[in-house]
Structure formats: structure tokens, C-alpha cells
DSSP file (Angstrom, degrees, kcal/mol; ACC not computed):
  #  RESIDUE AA STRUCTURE BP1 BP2  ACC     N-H-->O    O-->H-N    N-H-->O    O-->H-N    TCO  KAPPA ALPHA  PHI   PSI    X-CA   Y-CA   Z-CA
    1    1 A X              0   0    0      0, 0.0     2,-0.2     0, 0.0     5,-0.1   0.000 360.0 360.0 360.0  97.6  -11.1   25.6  -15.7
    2    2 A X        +     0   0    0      4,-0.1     2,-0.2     2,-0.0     0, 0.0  -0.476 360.0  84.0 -82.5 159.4   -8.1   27.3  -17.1
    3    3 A X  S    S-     0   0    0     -2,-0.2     3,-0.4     3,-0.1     2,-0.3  -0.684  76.4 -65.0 130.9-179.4   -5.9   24.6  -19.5
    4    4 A X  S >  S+     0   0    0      4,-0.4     3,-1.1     1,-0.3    -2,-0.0  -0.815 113.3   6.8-114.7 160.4   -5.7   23.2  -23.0
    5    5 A X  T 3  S-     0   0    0     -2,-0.3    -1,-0.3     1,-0.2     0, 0.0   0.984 129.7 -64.9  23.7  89.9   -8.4   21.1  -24.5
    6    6 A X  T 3  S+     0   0    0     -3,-0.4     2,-0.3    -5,-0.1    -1,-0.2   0.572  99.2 143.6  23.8  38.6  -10.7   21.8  -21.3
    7    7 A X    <   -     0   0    0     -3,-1.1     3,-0.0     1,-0.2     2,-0.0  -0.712  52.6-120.7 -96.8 148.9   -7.9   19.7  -19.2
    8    8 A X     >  -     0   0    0     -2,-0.3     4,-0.7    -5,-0.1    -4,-0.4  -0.121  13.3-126.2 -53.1 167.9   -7.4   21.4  -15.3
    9    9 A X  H  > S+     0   0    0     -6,-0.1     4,-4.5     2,-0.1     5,-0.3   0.730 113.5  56.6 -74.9 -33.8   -3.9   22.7  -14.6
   10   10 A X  H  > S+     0   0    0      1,-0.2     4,-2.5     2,-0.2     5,-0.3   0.948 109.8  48.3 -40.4 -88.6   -4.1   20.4  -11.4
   11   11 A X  H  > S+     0   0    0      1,-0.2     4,-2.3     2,-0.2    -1,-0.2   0.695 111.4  44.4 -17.9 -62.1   -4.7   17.7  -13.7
   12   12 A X  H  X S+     0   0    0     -4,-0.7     4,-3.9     1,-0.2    -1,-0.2   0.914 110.8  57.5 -58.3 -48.7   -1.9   18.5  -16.2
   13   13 A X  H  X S+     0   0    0     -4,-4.5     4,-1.8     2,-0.2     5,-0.3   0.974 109.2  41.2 -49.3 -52.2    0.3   18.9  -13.5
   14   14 A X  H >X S+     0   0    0     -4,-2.5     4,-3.4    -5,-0.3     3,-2.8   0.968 110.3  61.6 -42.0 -57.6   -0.4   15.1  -12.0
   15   15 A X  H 3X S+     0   0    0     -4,-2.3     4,-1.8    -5,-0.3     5,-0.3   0.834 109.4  39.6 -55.5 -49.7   -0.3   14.0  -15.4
   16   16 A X  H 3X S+     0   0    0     -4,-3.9     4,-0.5     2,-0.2    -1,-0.3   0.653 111.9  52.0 -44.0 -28.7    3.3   15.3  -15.4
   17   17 A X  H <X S+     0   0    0     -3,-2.8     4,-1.7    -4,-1.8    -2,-0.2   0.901 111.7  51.8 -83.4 -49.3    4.3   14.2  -12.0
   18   18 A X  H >X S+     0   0    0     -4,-3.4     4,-1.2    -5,-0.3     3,-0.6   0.930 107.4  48.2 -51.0 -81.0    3.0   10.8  -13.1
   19   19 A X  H 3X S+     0   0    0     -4,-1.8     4,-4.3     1,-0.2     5,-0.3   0.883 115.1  53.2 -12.9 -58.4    5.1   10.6  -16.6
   20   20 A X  H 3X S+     0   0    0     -4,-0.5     4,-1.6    -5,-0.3     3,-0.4   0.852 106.9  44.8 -34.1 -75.8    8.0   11.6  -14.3
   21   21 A X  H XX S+     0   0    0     -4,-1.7     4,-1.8    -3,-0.6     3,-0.8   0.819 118.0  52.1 -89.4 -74.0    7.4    8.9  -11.8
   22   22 A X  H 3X S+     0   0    0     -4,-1.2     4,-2.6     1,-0.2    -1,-0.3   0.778 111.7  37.6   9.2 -85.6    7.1    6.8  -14.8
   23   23 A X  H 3< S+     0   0    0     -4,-4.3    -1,-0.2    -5,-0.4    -2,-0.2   0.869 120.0  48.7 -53.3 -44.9   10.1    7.5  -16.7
   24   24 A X  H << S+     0   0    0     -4,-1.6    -2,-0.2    -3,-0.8    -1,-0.2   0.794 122.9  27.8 -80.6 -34.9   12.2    7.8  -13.6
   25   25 A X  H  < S-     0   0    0     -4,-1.8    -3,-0.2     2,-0.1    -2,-0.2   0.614  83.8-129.7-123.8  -1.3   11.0    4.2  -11.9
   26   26 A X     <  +     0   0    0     -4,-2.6    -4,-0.1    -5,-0.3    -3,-0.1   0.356  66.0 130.7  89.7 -13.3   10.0    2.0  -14.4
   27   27 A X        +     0   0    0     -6,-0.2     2,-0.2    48,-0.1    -1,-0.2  -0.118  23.7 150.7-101.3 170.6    6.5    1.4  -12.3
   28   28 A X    >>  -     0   0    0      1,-0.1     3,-3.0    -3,-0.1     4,-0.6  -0.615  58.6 -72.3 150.5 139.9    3.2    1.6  -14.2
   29   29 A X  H >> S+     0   0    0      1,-0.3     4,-2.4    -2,-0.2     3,-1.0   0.613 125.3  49.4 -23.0 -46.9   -0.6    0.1  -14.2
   30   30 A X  H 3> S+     0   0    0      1,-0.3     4,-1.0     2,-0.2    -1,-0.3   0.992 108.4  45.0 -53.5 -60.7    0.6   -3.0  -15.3
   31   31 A X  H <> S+     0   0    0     -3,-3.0     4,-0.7     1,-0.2    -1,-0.3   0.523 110.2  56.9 -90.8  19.2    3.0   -3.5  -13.3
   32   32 A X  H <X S+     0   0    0     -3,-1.0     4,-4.7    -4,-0.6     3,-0.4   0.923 104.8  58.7 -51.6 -88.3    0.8   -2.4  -10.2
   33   33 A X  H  X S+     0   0    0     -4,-2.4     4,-1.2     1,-0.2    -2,-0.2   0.247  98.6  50.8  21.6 -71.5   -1.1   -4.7  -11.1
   34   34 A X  H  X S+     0   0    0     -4,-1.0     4,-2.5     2,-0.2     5,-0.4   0.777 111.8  50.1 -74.7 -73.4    1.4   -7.5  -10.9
   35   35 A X  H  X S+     0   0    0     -4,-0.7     4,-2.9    -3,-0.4     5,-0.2   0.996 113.1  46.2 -53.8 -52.3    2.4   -6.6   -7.4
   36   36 A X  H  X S+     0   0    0     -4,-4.7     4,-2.5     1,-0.2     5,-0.3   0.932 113.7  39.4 -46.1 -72.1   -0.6   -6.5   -6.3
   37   37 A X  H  X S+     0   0    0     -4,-1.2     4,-1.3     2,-0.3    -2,-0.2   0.822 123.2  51.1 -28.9 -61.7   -2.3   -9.5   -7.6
   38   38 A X  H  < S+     0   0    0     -4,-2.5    -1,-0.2     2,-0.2    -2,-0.2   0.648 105.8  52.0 -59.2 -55.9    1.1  -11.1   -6.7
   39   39 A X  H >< S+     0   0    0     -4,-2.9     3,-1.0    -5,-0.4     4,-0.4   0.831 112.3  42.6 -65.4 -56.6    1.4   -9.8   -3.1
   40   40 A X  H 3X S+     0   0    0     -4,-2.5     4,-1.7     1,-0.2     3,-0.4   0.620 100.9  68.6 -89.8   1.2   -2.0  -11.0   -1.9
   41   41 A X  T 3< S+     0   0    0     -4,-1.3     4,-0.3    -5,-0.3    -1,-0.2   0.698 109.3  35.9 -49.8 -31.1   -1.6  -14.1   -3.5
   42   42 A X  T <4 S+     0   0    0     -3,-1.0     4,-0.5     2,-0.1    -2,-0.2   0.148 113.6  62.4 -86.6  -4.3    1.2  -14.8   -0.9
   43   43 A X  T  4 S+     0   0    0     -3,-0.4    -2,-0.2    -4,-0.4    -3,-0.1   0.783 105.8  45.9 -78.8 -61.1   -1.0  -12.8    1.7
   44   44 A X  S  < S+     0   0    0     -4,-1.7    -2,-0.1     1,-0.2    -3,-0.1   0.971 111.6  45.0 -42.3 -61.0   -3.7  -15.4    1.4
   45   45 A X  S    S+     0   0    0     -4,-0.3    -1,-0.2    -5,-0.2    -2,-0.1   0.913  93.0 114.7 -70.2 -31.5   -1.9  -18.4    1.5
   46   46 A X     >  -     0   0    0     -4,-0.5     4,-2.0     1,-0.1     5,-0.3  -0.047  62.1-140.0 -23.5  92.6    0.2  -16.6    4.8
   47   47 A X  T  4 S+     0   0    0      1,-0.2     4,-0.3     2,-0.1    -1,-0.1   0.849 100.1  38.2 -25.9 -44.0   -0.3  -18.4    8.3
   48   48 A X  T  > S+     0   0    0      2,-0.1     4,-0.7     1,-0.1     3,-0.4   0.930 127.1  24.8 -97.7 -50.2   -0.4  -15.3    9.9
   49   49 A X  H  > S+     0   0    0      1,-0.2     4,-2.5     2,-0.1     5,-0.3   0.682 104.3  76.6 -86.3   0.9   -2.3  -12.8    7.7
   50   50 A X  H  X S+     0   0    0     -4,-2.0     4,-1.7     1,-0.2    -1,-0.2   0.913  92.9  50.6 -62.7 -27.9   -4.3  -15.1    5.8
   51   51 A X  H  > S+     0   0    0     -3,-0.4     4,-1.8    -4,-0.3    -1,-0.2   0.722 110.4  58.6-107.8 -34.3   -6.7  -15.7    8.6
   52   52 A X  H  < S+     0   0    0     -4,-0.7    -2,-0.2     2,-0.2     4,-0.2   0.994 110.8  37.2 -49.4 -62.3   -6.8  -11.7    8.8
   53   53 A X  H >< S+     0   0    0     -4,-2.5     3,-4.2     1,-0.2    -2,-0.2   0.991 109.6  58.4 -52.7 -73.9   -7.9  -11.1    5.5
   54   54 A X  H 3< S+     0   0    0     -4,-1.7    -1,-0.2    -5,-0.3    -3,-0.2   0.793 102.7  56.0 -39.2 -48.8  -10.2  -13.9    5.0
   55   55 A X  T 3< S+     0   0    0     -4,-1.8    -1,-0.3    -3,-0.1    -2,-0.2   0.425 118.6  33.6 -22.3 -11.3  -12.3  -12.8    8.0
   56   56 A X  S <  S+     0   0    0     -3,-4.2     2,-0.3    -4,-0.2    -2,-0.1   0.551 112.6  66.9-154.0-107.9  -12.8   -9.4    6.5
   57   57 A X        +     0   0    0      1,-0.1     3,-0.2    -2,-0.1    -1,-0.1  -0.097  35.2 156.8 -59.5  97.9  -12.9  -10.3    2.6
   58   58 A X  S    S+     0   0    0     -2,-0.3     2,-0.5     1,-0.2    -1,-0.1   0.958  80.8  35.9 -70.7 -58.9  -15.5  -12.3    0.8
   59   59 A X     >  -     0   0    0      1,-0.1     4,-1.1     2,-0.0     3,-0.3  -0.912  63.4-175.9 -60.9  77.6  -14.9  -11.0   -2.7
   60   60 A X  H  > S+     0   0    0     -2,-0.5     4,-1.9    -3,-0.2     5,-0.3   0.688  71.8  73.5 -88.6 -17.5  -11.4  -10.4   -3.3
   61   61 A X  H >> S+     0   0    0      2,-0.2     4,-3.1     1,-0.2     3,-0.9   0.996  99.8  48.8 -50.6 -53.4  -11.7   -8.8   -6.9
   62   62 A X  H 3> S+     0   0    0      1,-0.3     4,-1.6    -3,-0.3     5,-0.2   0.883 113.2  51.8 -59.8 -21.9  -13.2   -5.4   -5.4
   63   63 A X  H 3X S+     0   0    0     -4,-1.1     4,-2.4     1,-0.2    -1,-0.3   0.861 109.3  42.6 -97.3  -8.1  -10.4   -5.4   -3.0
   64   64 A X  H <X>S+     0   0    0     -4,-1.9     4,-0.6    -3,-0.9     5,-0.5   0.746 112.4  57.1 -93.8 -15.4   -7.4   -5.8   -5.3
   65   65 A X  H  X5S+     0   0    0     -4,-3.1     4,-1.4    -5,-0.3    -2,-0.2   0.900 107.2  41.7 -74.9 -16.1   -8.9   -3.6   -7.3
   66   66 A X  H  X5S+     0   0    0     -4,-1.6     4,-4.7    -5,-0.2    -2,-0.2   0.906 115.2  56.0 -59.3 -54.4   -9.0   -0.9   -4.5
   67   67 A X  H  X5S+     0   0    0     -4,-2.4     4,-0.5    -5,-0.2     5,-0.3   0.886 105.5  47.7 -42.3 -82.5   -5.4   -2.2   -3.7
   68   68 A X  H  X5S+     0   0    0     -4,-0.6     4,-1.1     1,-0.3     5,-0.4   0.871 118.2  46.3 -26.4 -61.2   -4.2   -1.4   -7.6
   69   69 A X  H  X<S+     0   0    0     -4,-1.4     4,-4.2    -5,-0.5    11,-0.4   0.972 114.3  47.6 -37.8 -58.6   -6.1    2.5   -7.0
   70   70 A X  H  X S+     0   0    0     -4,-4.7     4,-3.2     2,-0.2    -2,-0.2   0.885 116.6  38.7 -62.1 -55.6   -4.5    2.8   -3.8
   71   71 A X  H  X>S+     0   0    0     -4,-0.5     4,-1.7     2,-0.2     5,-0.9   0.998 112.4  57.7 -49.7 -56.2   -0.8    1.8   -5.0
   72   72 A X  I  X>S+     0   0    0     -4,-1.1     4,-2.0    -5,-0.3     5,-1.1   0.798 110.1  43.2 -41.4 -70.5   -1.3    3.7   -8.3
   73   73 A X  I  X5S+     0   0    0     -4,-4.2     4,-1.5    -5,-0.4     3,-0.2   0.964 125.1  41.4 -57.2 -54.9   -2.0    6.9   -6.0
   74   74 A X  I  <5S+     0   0    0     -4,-3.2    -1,-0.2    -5,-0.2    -2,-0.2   0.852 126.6  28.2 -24.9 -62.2    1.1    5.6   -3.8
   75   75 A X  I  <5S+     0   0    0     -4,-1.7    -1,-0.2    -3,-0.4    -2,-0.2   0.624 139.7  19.5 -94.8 -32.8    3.3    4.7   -6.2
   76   76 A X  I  <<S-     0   0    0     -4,-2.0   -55,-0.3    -5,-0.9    -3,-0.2   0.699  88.9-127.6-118.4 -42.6    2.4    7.0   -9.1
   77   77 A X     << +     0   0    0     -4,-1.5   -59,-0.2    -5,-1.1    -4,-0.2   0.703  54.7 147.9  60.4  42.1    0.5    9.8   -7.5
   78   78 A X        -     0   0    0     -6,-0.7    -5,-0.1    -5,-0.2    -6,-0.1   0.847  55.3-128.0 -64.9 -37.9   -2.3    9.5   -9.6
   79   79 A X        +     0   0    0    -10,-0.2    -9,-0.1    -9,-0.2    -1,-0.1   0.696  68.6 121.1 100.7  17.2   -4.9   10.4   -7.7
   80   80 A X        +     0   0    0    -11,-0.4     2,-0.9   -10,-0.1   -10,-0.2   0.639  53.1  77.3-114.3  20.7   -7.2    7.4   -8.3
   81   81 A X        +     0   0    0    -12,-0.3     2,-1.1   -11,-0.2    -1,-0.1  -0.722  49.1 176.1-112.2 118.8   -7.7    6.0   -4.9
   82   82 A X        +     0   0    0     -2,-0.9     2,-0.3   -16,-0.0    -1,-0.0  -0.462  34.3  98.0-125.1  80.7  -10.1    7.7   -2.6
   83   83 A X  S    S-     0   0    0     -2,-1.1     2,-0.6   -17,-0.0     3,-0.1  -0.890  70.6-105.0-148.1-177.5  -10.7    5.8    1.1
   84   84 A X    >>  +     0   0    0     -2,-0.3     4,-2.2     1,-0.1     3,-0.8  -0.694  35.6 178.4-116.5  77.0   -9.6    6.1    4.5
   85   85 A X  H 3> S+     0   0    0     -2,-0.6     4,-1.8     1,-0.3    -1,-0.1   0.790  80.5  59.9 -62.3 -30.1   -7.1    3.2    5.1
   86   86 A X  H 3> S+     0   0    0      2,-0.2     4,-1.5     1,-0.2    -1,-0.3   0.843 104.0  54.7 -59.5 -49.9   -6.3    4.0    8.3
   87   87 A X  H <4 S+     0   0    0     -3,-0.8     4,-0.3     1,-0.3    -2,-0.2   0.947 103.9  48.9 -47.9 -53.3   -9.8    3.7    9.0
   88   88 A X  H >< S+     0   0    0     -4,-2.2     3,-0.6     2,-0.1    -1,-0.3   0.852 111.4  50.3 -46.2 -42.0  -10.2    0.6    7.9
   89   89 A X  H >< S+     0   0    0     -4,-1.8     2,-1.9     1,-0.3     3,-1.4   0.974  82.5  89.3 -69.3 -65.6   -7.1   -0.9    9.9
   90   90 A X  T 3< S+     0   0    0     -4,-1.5    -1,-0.3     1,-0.3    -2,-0.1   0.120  94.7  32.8 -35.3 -13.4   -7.8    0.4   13.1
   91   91 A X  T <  S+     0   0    0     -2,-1.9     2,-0.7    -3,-0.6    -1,-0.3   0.280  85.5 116.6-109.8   8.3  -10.1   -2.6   14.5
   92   92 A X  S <  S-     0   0    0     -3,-1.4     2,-4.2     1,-0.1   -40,-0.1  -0.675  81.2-119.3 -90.4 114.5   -8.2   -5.3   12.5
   93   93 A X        +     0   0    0     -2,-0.7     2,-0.4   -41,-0.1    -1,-0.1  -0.218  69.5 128.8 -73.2  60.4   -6.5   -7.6   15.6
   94   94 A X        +     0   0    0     -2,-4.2    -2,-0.1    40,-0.0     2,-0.1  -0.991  30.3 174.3-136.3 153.0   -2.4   -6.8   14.3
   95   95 A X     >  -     0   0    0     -2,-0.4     4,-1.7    58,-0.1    57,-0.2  -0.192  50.6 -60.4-109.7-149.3    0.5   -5.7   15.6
   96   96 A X  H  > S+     0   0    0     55,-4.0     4,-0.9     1,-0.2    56,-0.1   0.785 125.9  57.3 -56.6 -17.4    4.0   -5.2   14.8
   97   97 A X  H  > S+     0   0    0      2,-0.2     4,-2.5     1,-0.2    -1,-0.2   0.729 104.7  62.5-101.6 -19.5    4.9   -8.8   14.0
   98   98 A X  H  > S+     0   0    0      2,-0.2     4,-1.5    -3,-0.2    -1,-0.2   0.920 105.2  42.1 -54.4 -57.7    2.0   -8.2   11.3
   99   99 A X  H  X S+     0   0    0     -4,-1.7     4,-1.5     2,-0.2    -2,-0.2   0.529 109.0  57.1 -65.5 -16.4    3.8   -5.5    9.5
  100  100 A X  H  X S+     0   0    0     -4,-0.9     4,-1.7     2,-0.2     3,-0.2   0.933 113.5  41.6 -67.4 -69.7    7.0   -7.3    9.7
  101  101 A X  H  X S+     0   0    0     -4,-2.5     4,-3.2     1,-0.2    -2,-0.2   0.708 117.6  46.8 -39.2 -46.0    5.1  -10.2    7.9
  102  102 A X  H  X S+     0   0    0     -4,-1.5     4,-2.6     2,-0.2    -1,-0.2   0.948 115.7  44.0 -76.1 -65.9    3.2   -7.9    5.4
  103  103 A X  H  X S+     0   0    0     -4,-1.5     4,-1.6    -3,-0.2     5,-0.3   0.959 113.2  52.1 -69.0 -51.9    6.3   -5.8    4.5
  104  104 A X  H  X S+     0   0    0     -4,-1.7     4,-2.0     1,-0.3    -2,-0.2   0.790 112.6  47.7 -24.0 -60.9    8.6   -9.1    4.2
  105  105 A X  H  X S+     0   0    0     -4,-3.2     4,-2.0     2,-0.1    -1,-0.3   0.915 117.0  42.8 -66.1 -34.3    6.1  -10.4    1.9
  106  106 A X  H  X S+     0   0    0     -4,-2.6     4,-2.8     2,-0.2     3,-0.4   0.872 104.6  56.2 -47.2 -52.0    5.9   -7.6    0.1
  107  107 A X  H  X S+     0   0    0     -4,-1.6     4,-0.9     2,-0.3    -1,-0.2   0.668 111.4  46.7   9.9 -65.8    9.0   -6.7   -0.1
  108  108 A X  H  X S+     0   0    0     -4,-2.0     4,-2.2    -5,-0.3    -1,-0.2   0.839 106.4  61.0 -71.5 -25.0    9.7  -10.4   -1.8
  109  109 A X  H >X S+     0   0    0     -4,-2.0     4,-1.8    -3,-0.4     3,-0.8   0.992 110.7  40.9 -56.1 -59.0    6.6   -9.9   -4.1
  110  110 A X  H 3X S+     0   0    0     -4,-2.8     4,-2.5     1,-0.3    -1,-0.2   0.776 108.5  58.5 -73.4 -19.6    8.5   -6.9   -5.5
  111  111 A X  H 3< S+     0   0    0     -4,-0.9    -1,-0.3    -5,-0.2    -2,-0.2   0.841 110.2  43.4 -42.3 -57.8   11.8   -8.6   -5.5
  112  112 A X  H << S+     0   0    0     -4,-2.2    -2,-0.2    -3,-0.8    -3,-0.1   0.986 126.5  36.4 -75.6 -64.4   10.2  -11.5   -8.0
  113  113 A X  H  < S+     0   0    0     -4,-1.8     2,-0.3    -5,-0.1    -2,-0.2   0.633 104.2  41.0 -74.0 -36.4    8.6   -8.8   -9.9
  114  114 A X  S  < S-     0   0    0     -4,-2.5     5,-0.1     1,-0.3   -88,-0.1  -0.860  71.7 -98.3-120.0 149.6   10.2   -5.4  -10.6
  115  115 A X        -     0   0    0     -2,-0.3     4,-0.5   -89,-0.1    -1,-0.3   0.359  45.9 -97.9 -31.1-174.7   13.4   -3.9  -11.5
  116  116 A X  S  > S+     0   0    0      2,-0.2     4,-1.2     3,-0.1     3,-0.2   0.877 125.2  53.3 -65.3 -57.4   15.7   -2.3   -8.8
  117  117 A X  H  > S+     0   0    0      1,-0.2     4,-1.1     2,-0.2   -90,-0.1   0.628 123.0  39.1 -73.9  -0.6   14.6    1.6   -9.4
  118  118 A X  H  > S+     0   0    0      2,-0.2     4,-1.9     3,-0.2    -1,-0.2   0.754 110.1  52.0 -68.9 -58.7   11.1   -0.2   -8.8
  119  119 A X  H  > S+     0   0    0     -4,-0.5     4,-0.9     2,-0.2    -2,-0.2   0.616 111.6  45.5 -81.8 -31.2   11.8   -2.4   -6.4
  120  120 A X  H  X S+     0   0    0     -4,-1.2     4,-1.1     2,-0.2     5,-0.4   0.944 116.2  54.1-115.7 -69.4   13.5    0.6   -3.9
  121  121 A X  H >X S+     0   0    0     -4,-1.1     4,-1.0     1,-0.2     3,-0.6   0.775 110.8  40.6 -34.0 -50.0   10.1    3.0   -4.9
  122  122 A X  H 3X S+     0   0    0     -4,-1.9     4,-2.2     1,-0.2     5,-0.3   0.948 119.1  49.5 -91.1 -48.3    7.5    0.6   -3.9
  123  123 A X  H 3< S+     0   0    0     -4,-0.9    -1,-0.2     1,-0.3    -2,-0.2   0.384 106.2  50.1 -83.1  -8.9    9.5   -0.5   -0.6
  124  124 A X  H <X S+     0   0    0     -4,-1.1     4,-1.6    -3,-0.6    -1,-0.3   0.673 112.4  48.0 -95.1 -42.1   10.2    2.5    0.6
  125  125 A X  H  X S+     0   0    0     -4,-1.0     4,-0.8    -5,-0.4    -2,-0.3   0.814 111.2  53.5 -59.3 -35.6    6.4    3.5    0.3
  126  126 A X  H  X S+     0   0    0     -4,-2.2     4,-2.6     2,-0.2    -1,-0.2   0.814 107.2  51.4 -68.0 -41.5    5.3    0.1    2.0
  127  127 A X  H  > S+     0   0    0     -5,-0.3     4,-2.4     2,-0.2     5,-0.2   0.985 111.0  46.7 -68.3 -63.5    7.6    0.8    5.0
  128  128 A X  H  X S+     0   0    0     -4,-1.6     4,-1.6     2,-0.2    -2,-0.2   0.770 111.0  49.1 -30.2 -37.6    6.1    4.2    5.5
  129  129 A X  H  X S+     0   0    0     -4,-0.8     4,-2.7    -5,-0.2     5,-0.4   0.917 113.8  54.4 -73.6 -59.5    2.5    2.8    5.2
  130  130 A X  H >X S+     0   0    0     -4,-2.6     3,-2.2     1,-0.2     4,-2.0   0.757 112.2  38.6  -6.7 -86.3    3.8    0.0    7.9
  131  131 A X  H >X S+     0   0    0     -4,-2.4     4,-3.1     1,-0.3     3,-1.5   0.810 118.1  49.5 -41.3 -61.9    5.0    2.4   10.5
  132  132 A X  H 3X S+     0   0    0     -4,-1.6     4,-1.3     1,-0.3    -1,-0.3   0.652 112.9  47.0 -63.9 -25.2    2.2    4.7    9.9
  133  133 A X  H <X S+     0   0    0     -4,-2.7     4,-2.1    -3,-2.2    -1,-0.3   0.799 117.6  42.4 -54.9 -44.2   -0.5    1.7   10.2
  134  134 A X  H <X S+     0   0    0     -4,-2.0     4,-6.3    -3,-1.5     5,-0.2   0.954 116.2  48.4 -93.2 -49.5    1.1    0.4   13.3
  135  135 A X  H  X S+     0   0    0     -4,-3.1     4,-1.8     1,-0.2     5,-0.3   0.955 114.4  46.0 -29.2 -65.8    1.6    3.9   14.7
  136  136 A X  H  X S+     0   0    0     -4,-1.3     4,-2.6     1,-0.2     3,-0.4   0.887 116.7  47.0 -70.0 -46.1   -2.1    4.8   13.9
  137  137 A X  H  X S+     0   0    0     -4,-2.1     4,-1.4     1,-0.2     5,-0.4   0.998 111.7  46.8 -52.9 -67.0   -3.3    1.2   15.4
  138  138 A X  H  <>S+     0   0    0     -4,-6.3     5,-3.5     1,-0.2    -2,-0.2   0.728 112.2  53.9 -59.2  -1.4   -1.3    1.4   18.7
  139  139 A X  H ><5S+     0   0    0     -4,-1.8     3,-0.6    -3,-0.4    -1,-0.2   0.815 108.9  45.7 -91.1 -26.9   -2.6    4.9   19.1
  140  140 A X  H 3<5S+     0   0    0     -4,-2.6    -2,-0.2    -5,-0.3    -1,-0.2   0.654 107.3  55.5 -84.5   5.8   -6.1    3.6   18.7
  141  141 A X  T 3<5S-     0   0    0     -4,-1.4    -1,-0.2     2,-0.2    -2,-0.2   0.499 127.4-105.8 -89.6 -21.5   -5.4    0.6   21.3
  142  142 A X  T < 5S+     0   0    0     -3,-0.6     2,-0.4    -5,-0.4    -3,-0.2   0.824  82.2 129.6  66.1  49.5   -4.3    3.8   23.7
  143  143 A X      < -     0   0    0     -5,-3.5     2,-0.5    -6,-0.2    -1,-0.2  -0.986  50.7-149.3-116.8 124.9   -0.6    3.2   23.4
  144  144 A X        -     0   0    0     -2,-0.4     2,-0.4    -5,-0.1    -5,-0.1  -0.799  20.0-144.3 -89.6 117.4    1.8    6.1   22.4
  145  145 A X        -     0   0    0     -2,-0.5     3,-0.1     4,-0.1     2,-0.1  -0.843   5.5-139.5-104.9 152.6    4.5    4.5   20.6
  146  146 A X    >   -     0   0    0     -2,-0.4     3,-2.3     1,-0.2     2,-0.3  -0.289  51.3 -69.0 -91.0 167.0    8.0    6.1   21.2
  147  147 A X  T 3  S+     0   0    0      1,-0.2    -1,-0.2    -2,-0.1     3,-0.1  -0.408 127.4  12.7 -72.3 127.7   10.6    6.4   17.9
  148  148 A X  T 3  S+     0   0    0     -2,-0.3     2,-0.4     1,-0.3    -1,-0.2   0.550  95.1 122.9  50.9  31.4   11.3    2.4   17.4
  149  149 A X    <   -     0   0    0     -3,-2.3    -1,-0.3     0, 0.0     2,-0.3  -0.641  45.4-160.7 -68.5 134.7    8.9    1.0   19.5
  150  150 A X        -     0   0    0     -2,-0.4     2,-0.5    -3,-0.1    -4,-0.1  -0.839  19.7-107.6-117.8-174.4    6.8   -1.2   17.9
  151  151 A X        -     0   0    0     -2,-0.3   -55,-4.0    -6,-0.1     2,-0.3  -0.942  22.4-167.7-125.3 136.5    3.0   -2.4   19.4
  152  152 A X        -     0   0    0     -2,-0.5     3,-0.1   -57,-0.2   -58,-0.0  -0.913  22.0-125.3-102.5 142.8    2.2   -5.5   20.7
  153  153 A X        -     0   0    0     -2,-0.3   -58,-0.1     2,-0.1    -1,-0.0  -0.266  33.6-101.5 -66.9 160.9   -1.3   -6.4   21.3
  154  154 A X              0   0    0      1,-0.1    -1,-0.0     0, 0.0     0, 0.0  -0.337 360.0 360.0 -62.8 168.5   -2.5   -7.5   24.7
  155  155 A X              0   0    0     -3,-0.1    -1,-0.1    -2,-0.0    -2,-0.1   0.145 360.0 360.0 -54.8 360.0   -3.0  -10.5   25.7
């Protein structure tokens, strides 16, 4: 472990990119946090994904506290979320018109809550998980989607 007071350089470096990210977007634990908490609060109540979630979650603290890791590594690059999300989605019964909803609400969650340079970081990082969710689904349905396809489930 090369570094000062027994810190990595990996480490110092994150710790740098993160200030950056910081400085540059305005975003920070708190205000993770806030989105998070904020965003499935309108998830929940949601005709269409509420009835996803609630199948699948019993507890909801441990999973907005996963959420808050996982954006903080998104958003932050922090490094404190460690799962396989893709795993998880793949058996969850959505399609495209799911990820519309889910980025929409998001999308307003971050609206009510964060600045512009905030609001543009988190939303460009939420469209990217989208696509890559929906991708990663229809591929596991055995449908190859072409550039601006989206997947519908079967009937």
C-alpha cells in the first residue's frame, strides 16, 4: 500500500474524482439521499410500477439503502455499491413502457429536488441504466433489440 497516512493511491484517486464530481455537480450523500427516498416514494404509489416493487420488496429500508450505495457509485463514483443489478432485473415482468415510467418519474423526482448541473448528471445516468436494463432484459426474453427498438413483453 503505497500512499500517505496508510491511504491506497486507488483510494486517493476516487477520493479525488469524487470531490470533483462534487464540486462540479452540486450532488452529494444528502442529496442522494433525497432522490432516492423521493423517487420511490412516487414509485410506490405508481399504478404501474408499484405493483412491481411491492411483489419483490417487503422491507424497503435495506433497499433504499442499496439504492443510495448504488446512486452514490453512479452518481459520485464512490465505489460503495457492490451487486449485480442486471441480475436482479432480468426476471422482473417489464418492458419498455416500464422504463419510460421509471425514467419519467425520476426524472420529475430530480426536477423537484436538485439544481440544473444535478438535475442533467443524475438523468443522463438514469437513461443509460434504462436502455441498458431494457437491452439486458429483452436479451434475456431472447429478443435482440436493434438501435431504438424498445421490448415489449409477450402476451
Amino acid at each position: 500500500m503505497s500512499g500517505v497516512n496508510g491511504i491506497s493511491d486507488g483510494e486517493q484517486r476516487r477520493a479525488r474524482a469524487v470531490a470533483e464530481i462534487v464540486a462540479r455537480t452540486g450532488i452529494d450523500e444528502l442529496m442522494i439521499e433525497r432522490v432516492v427516498r423521493g423517487f420511490y416514494a412516487k414509485v410506490r404509489q405508481d399504478p404501474m410500477l408499484g405493483p412491481v416493487f411491492d411483489a419483490r420488496i417487503a422491507d424497503w429500508e435495506p433497499h433504499l439503502q442499496r439504492m443510495c450505495a448504488f446512486w452514490s457509485s453512479v452518481a459520485l463514483m464512490s465505489g460503495r455499491y457492490h451487486g449485480s443489478p442486471m441480475t436482479k432485473h432480468l426476471p422482473l415482468p417489464v418492458d419498455g413502457a416500464h422504463f419510460d415510467r421509471w425514467l419519467a418519474l425520476f426524472r420529475e423526482t430530480v426536477r423537484e429536488l436538485c439544481p440544473p448541473t444535478a438535475q442533467t448528471h443524475f438523468i443522463e445516468r438514469a437513461e443509460r441504466i434504462a436502455e441498458s436494463l431494457e437491452f439486458g432484459i429483452a436479451g434475456y426474453h431472447g429478443v435482440m433489440l436493434g438501435i431504438g427498438e424498445r421490448f415489449r413483453r409477450p402476451e
